[in-house]
N, C-alpha and C positions, 0 to 999 in steps of 0.2 A: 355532417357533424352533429347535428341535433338528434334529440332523442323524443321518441312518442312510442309509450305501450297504452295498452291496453287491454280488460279481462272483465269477462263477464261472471258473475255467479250466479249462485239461486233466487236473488230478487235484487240486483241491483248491475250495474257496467261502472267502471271504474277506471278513469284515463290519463294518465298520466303525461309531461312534457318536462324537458330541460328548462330550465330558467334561464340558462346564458343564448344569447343573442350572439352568434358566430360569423365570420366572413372565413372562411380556409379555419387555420388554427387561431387565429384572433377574435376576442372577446369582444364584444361592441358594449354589449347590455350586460349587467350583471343579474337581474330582476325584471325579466320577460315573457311574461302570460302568453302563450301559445295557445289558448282555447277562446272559444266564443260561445254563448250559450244560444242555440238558435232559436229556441222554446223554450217552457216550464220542464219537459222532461229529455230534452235532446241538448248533446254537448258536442263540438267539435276543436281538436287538436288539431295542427297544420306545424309543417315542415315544408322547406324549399329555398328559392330566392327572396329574398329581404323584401322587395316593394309585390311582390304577384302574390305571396302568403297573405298578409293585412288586405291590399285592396279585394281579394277573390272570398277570405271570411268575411268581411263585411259587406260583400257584395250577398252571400249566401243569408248572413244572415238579418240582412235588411228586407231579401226577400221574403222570407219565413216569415219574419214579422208584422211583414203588408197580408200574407195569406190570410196570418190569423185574425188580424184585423177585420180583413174585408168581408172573411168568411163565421169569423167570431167560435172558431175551433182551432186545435192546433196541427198542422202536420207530423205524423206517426215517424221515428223513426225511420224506419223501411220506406216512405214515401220520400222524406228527403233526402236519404241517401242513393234513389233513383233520380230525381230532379239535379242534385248534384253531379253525379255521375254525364248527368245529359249536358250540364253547362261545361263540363270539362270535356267532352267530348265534340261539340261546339266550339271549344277553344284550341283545341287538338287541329283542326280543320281550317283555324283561322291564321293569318302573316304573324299576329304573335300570341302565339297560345301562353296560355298561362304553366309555370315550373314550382307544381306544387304537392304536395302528398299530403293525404290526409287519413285521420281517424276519427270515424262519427259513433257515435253511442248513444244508446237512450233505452228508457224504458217506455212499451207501451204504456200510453192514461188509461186505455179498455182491458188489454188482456194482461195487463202488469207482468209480460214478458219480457228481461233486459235483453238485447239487441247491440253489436258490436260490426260496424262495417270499414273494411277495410280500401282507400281510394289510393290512386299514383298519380302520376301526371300525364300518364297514357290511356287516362278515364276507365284504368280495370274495378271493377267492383266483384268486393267477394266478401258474404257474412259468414266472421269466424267471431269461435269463441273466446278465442284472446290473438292478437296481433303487436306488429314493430315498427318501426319506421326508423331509419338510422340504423346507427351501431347497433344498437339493439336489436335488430334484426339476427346479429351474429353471436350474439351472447347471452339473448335471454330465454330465443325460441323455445332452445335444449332445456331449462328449466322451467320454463311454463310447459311445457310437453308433461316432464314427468309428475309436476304437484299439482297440476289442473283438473279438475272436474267441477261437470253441470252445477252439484251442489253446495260448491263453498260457501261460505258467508262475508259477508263484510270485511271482519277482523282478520278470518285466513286470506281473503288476497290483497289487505294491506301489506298482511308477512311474506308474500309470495314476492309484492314488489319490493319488498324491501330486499329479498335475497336476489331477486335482480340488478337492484340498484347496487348492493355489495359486489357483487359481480363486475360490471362494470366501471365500481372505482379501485377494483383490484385488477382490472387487464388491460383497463386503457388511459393511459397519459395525461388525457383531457378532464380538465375541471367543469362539468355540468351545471356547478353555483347552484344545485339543487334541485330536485323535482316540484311539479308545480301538480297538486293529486286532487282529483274531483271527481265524487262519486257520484251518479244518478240513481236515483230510488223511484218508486211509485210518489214518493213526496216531494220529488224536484230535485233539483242540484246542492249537492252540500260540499263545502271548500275541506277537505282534510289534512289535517296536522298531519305533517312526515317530515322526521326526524330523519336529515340527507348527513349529518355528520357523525351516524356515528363510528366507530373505528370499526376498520375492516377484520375480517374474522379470519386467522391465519392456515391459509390451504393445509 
């Protein structure tokens, strides 16, 4: 039921999550941060089961944080979403693997190239330029298909999510209580204002 995009442009990845905290069609959480910040320039979003979401980001991102520590550098996007990939896969093999999907982003700190990976709970890993997780999967592909390119900026793929996010609260039943948006830049993670009420635009 939960919702996670995601969309890369010409210097930044941009990731968005549902605010509500769901069991089936029930609402737990009204105001429910679905990211973690693993680094200065890497973000990840999670969808799944209620306790294997929380325990497995904080697991990921505890680890990150002793890396850079010990190592006194940060791990690259592309490095963590291989390290990840490897503990879900590890879990995959273990009596109770973890039920979880994710989206990781970030931009290089060296080559200030933004970076967008896409994870499941079957430890698949694949770098695209923009991805779904949830319903969105079935509703927003078809529009990040046609208005996506390498080059947007900022401002164009706030618009992009926004015509996803109308999309969405025009085809499906379910109240998301809002998206939660956060862009990475070569300057670190910034929280983005998005405007989740406004009226839908008539087909």
């Amino acid at each position: 039921m939960e919702v996670l995009l995601g969309i890369t442009g010409k210097d930044f990845t941009l990731i968005a999550a549902s605010k509500a905290a769901m069991r089936g069609v029930t609402i737990l959480k009204a105001e429910d941060d679905k990211t973690r910040s693993l680094n200065k320039h890497t973000l990840m979003a999670y969808s799944g089961e209620a306790g294997d979401t929380v325990q497995f980001a904080e697991y990921i991102q505890a680890n990150a944080q002793l890396y850079s520590m010990r190592n006194e550098t940060d791990l690259s996007p592309s490095a963590l979403a291989n390290f990840v990939r490897g503990e879900l896969a590890s879990s995959l093999r273990s009596r109770k693997p973890y039920n979880v999907n994710l989206l990781l982003g970030g931009v290089d700190p060296i080559t200030h190239k933004p970076s967008l990976y896409w994870l499941d709970y079957l430890a698949s890993l694949a770098n695209l330029p923009y991805a779904a997780h949830g319903y969105a999967q079935y509703y927003c592909l078809s529009i990040l298909d046609k208005h996506h390119h390498p080059d947007i900026t900022l401002a164009q793929g706030i618009k992009i999510l926004g015509m996803c996010a109308d999309e969405l609260k025009r085809r499906l039943p379910i109240d998301f209580k809002g998206l939660t948006v956060k862009a990475v830049t070569k300057d670190g993670i910034v929280p983005i204002e998005f405007d989740y009420s406004k009226v839908v635009k008539s087909a």
